[in-house]
N, C-alpha and C positions, 0 to 999 in steps of 0.2 A: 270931781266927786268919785272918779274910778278908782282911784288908789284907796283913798279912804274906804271904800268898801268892801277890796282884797283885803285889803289889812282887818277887816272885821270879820268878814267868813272867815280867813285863815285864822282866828283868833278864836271862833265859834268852835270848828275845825279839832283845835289844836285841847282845848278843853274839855269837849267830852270825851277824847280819847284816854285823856288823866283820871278822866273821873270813871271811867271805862276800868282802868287798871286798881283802881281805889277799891270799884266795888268787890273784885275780884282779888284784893289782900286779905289776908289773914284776921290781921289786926288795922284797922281803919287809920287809928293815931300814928301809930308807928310812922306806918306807910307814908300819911300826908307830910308829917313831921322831917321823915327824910328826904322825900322830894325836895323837901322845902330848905333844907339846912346845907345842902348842898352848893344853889346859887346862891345862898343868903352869906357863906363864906366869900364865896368869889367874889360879889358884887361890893363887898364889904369895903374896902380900901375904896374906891371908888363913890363912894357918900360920903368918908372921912374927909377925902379930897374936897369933893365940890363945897363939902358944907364950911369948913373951913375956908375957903375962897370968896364966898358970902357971908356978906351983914343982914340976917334975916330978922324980921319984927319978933317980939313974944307972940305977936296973934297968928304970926308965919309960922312957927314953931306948935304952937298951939294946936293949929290945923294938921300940923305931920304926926303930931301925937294921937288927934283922935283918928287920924286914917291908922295907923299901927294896930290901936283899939279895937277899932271897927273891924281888923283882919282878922286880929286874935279869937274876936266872939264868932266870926264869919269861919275859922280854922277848927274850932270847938264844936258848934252845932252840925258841921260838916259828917266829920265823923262821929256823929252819933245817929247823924238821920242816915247815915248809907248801913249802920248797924241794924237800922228796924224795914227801911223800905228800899220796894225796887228799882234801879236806876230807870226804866224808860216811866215810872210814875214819879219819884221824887224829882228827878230833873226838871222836868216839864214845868212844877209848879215852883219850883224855887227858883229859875228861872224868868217865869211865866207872869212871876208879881215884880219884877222890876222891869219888866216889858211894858206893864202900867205905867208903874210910877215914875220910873227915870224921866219919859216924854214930860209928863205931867209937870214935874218939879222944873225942867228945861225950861219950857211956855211962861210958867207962871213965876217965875224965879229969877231964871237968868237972859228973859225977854229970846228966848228962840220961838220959834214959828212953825208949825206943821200946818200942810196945805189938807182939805178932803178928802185927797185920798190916803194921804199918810193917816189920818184918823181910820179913814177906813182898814188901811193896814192894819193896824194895830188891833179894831175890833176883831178882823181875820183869825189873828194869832193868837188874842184871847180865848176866844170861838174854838180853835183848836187845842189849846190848851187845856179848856175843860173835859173837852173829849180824851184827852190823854190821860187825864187824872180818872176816870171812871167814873166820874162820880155822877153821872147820869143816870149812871143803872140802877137797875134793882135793889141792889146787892148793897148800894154804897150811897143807900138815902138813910133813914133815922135808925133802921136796923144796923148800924155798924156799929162794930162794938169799938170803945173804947182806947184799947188799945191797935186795931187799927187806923184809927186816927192821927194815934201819936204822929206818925213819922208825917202824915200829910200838914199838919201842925206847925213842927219842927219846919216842913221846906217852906210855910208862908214867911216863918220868922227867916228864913235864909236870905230870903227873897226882900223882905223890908231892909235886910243887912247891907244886900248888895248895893241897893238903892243909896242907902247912905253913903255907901264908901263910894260907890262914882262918884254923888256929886260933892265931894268932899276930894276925891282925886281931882277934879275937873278945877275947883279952884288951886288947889295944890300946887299943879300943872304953871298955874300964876309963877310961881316962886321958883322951882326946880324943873330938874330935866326929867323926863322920862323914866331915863336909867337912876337916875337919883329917888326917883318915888316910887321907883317897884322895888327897889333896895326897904325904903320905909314898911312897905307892905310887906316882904317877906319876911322882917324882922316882928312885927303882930303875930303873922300866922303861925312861926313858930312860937313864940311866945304865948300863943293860945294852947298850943297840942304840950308842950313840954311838959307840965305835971301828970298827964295821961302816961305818957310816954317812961319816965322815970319810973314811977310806980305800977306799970306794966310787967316791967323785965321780959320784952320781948323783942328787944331791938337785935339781938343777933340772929334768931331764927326769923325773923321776916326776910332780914338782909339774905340769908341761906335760900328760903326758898323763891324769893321771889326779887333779886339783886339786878338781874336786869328791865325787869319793869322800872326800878324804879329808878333806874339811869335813864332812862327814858321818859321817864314821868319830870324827873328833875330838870328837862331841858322844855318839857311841854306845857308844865303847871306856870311858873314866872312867863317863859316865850309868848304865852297865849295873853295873859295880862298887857304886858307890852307891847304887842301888838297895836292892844284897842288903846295904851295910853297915846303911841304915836298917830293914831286914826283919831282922837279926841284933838288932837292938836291942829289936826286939817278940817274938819268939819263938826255941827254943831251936834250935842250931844244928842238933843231929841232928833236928831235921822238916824244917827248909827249909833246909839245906844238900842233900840230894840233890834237892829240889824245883825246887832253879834247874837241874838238865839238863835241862828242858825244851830247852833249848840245843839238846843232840843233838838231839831230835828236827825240829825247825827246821833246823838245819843240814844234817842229813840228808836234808832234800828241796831245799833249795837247792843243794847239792852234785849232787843225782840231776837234778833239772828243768833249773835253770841251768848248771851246769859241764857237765852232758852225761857227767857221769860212770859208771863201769861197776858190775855188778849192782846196779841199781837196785832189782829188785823185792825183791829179799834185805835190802838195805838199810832199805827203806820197812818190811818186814814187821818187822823189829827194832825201827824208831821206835814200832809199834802195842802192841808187847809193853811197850817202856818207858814208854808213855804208860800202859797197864794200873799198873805199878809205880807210877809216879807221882801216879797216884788213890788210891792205897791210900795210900801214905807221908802225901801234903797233907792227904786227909780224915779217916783214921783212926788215924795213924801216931803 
């Protein structure tokens, strides 16, 4: 179970640093968009191959369409909820609700098993999850207006996104390799931002100011996915499917240190609670 669990932090790791660079572009679409079109060339030849090599069902097929889907609306909502909210708040929650559901859907779906304390975990991370969102306070009960909602809104709907698409990669994973289904996934994601991106007219100056992020991001955004695909292949999804938000908790200081963003120490203290959760799920969950 050690491997499978590097390969999920380094995956947790490797994502919010993307999403790190995201918040901090220009144009949000662009940005993701090019990340993304970069591996999704390279990778390209390499799904021609395989799938050509294979006799897959329509229902086989079926399912790598609606993962593509799933990435596309997953690539869409993305950049628009980093348009309205903060990374160390939207993260948490969009994050935060497939921490729920993935376990949930595992157990009662695909006959996986979490012990006590893995429940327990998972309450943990909830628990701190809320605390990351704010919405305990004052501030952020019936008095909130409207439009601060939006973006918290937007990350539930991310969050139900994500849900689908693991357990829709998880059977996937049945048919193809790894590197063949993150190919499928990258071809969605662009396929979501693309009309944004056209009708923008900002793909040269993002590239101008901000060209080495996203050579970086290009290697970070697919890396971090494949990752958890290869960790999905060695152990069962409800242990290391909440174990990749490590995420949040990373994100959540790089949102607090670097973007200079607000309640920090509320923030921080959430990330310590989910890391409690997070021990319990990895080790004994």
């Amino acid at each position: 179970m050690l491997i499978p669990i590097m390969l999920v932090l380094a995956s947790g790791m490797a994502h919010a640093v993307w999403n790190l660079f995201t918040k901090k572009s220009r144009n949000k679409s662009v940005f993701l968009w090019s990340i993304m079109m970069l591996p999704t060339l390279l990778l390209l030849p390499s799904l021609i191959q395989e799938l050509g090599l294979q006799s897959l069902s329509p229902e086989a097929y079926a399912l790598l369409a609606l993962s593509a889907v799933l990435q596309a609306l997953y690539s869409w909502m993305l950049s628009k909820t980093y348009e309205l909210g903060d990374l160390s708040q939207i993260y948490p929650i969009m994050r935060g609700t497939s921490t729920l559901l993935v376990p949930l859907v595992g157990v009662i779906f695909l006959k996986e098993s979490l012990s006590g304390a893995g429940w327990l975990g998972i309450g943990l991370m909830l628990a701190g999850f809320f605390v990351l969102t704010g919405m305990g306070t004052r501030k952020s009960k019936v008095s909130v207006r409207m439009q601060e909602m939006k973006p918290l809104l937007m990350a539930l709907g991310i969050g139900a996104c994500i849900t689908c698409y693991v357990l829709v990669d998880k059977l996937n994973l049945q048919q193809i390799s790894p590197l063949a289904l993150l190919e499928i996934t990258n071809i969605g994601f662009v396929a979501g931002l693309t009309p944004q991106v056209l009708l923008s007219g900002e793909l040269r100056a993002e590239w101008k100011v901000n060209w080495r992020t996203m050579l970086l991001g290009a290697v970070l955004n697919p890396g971090s996915y494949l990752l958890f695909l290869f960790a999905m292949q060695q152990a069962p999804m409800a242990h290391i499917g909440p174990l990749r938000e490590t995420g949040t908790i990373f994100a959540t200081l790089l949102g607090v240190l670097l973007l200079k963003e607000k309640q920090g120490t509320q923030r921080i203290l959430g990330s310590v609670v989910i890391a409690s959760g997070i021990l319990l799920v990895g080790m004994w969950g």
